[in-house]
N, C-alpha and C positions, 0 to 999 in steps of 0.2 A: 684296612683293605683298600685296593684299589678303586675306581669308581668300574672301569673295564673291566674286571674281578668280580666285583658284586652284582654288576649287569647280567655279565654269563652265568652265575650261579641261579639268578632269576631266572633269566632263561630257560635252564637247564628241566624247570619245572613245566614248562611249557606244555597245552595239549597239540600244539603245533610242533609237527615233527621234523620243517624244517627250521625252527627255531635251535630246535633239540641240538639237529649236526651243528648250528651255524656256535652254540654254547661250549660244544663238543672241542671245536676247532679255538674255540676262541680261550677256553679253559688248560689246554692241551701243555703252553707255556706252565701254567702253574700247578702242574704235575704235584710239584715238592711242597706245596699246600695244603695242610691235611682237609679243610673243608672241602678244596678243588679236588683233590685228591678221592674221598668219599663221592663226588656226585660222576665226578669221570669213570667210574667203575659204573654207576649205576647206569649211565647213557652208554659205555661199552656193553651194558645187558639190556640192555631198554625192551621191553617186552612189547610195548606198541608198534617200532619200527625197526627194520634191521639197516635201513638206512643210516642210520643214527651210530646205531653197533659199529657197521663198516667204515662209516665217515672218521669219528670217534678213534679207532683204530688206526687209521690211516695216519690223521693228524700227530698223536700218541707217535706212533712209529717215526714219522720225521721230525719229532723233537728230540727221538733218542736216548735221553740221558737213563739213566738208572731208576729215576723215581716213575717216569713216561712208560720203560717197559714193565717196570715192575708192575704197573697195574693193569696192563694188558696180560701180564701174567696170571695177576690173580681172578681177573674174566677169564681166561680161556680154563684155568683150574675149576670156576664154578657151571659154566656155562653147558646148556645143551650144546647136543652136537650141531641143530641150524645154524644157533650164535656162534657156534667155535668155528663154522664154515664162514661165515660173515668176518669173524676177527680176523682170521687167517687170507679173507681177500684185503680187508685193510692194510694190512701187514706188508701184504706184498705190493696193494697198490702205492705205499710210498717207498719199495726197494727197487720197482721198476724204472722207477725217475733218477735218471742221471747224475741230475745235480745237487750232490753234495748232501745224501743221505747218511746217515751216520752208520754205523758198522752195530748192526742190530745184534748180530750175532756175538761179539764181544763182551757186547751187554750180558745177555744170555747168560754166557760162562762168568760173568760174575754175578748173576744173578741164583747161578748153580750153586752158591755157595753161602743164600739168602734162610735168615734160621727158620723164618715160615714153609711148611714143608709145600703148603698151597702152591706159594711161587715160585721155587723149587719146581713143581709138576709143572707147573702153566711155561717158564724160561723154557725147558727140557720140551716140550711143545712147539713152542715160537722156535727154537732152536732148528727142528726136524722142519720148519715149516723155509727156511730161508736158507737149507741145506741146497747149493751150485745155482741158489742166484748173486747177485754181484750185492756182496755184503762185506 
């Protein structure tokens, strides 16, 4: 593992909740990481702060790739509706920014097609949530 890898997963535990986003954000690359992978779902539910959720989120959404939404998928599948309001501003706080967000919605529909039926629910989600903005 990386030294920047291992740092943020530390992080990640933190009872400092701007630690948490700042883990959030810094983990967000290593999506396709199964450890990064486990603690990023858990900072998208973070029960202490919804800051974290929504930062978390945000980051996630402008990394884009398949493994990034997939687990904002399977948050938004487990999440109350507070946290699923929280994912879904994340979500959009990185489809509002101009430059060079990735096509979330793309993701989505191949994530429609994911054998977990979780992420399945949570894409079909994210999907309706990014329905006529610029994605």
């Amino acid at each position: 593992m990386t030294s920047g890898l291992e740092a943020a997963l530390v992080e990640a535990s933190s009872p400092s909740w701007t630690q948490r986003v700042r883990a959030g954000r810094d983990l967000a690359s290593f999506a396709d990481v199964p450890a990064a992978a486990e603690v990023l779902v858990g900072l998208l539910l973070d029960v202490e702060d919804t800051a974290v959720t929504r930062q978390t989120a945000e980051a996630l959404a402008r990394v884009g790739t398949v493994a990034a939404v997939r687990l904002i998928a399977l948050a938004v599948a487990e999440a109350d509706d507070n946290h699923a309001d929280w994912l879904q501003t994340g979500v959009h706080d990185a489809l509002v920014d101009p430059d060079g967000v990735p096509d979330v919605a793309a993701t989505c529909r191949k994530l429609a097609r994911d054998q977990e039926e979780a992420v399945r629910r949570g894409a079909a989600e994210i999907s309706a949530w990014t329905d006529g903005t610029r994605c």
